[in-house]
N, C-alpha and C positions, 0 to 999 in steps of 0.2 A: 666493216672497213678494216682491210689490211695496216697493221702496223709498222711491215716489216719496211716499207718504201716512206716512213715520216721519220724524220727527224727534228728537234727545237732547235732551234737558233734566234739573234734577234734581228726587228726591220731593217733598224738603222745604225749609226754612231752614237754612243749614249758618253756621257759624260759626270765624273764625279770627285770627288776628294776627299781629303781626311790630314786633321792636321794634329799634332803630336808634339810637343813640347819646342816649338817654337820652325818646325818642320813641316810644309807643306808637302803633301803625296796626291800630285793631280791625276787624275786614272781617265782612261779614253777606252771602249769598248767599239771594237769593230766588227760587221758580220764579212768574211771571208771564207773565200771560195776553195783557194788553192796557195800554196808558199809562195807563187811568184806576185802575188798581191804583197806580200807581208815587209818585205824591205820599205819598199818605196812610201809606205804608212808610216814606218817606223823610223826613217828618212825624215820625212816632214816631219814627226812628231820632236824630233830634236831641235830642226830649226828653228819649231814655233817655241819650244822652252828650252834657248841654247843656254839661257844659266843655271838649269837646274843639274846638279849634279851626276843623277843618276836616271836613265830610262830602261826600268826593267822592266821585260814582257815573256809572255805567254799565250798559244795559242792551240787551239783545239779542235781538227778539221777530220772531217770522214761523218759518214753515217754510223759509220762503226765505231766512231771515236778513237779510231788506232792511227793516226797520226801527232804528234804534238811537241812540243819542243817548252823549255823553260830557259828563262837568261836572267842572271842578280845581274849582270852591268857592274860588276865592280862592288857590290854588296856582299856580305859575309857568304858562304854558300850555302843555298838551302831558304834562305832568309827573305827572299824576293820572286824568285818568278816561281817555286811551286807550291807558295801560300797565292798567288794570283791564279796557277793550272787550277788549283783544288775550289776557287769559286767558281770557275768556269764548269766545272763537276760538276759542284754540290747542285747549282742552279739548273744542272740535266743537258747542259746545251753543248753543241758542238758547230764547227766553222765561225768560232770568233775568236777576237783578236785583242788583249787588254797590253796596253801599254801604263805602266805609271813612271813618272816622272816627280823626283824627288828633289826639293830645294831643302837644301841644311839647314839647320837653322839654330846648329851652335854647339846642339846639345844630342852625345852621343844617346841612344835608345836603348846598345844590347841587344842581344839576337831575339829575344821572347818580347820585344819592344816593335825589333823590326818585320817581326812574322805577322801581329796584329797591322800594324800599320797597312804593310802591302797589303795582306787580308781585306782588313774594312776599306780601302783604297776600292781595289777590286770589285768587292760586296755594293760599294755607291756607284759603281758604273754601271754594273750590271743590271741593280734595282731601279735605276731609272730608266733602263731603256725596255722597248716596247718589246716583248716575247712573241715569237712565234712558230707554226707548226711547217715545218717544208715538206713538200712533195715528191718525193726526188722521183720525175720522169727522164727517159728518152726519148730524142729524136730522132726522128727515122725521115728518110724522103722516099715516098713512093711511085713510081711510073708504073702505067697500066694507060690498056688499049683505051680510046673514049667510048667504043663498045662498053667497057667495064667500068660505065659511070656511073653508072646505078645502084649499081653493088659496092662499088666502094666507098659512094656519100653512105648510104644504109647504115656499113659496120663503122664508121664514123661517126655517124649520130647515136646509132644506138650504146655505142661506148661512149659517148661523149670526149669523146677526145678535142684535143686543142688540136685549132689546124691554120696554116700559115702559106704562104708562096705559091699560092693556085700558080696551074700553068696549064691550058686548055685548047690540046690540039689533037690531032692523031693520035700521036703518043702522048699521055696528060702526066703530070708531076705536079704534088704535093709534097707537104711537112708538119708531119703531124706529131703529136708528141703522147706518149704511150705510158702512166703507172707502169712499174716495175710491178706491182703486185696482181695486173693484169695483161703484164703485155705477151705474156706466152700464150693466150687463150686468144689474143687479137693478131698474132702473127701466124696463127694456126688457119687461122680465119679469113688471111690476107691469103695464104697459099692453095687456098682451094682455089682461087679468081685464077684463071688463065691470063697468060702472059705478064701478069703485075709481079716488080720486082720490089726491093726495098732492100735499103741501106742504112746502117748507123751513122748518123750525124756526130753525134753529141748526146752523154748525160748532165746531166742539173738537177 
């Protein structure tokens, strides 16, 4: 099995904390897709703890992990969102989202106070939420004579591809979705069939 088209991320929203000299740091871990998810998370996450102080976040998106951004929210710099990037690292994963949210709680910490803090914040979101391996396919939608239906269930099955939005006429349309780390050998495969065409939809 190819490597090159998995990347880790986790299932769901995991949740954790960590508390410090009279300082609560409640951490939210989300799996995201794209930056235009990331506001409106982080949005709500204010609402839901508008008296906490501070909500620093970080997040970490691409299969290549060369997307990412970090935010102290008003913390010392350095001290808060890239002790929360560096769990999202260490942990392997990438397309998620940790937000923490810090209540005062009297007593100042220091920069080597506040870098543990966000850290282990971080660290308990992370650890409790469920891991896992993503697939990163494309979709494609394909038209082809219904002549050419024979041939095109075949290289479908025997690739096992995911397939979605039958349309069964003269001219027939599907949506199928193609490994990146085989879809070059499946679109080679698509182009020997007379008349069938194909489009990129969408990657995921």
């Amino acid at each position: 099995m190819s490597e090159s088209d998995i990347y880790k991320t986790i299932r769901s929203s995991s949740a954790g904390i960590y508390k410090e000299k009279g300082s609560r740091f409640i951490s939210a871990a989300f799996p995201v897709s794209d930056e235009q998810e990331i506001k409106p998370i982080i949005e709500g996450i204010r609402k839901e703890h508008h008296e906490a102080r501070h909500h620093c976040y970080a997040y970490l998106l691409g299969s290549e992990q060369d997307v990412w951004r970090a935010n102290d929210d008003g913390e010392p710099s350095g001290t808060a969102g890239r002790p929360i990037l560096g769990q999202i690292k260490s942990f392997g994963l990438t397309n998620v989202l940790i937000v923490v949210s810090r209540y005062f709680g009297g007593t100042l910490l220091g920069v080597s106070g506040l870098i543990n803090a966000y850290k282990s914040a971080a660290f308990s979101a992370l650890n409790n939420a469920e891991k896992i391996d993503h697939i990163v396919k494309e979709s494609y939608e394909v038209t082809y004579p219904y002549s050419a239906m024979n041939d095109v269930m075949k290289i479908i099955k025997e690739e096992e591809m995911d397939q979605s939005g039958h349309f069964f006429d003269l001219e027939c349309r599907i949506t199928v979705a193609l490994r990146l780390s085989s879809r070059q050998k499946i679109l080679d495969r698509f182009s020997r069939i007379e008349g069938l065409k194909y489009k990129l939809l969408f990657i995921k």
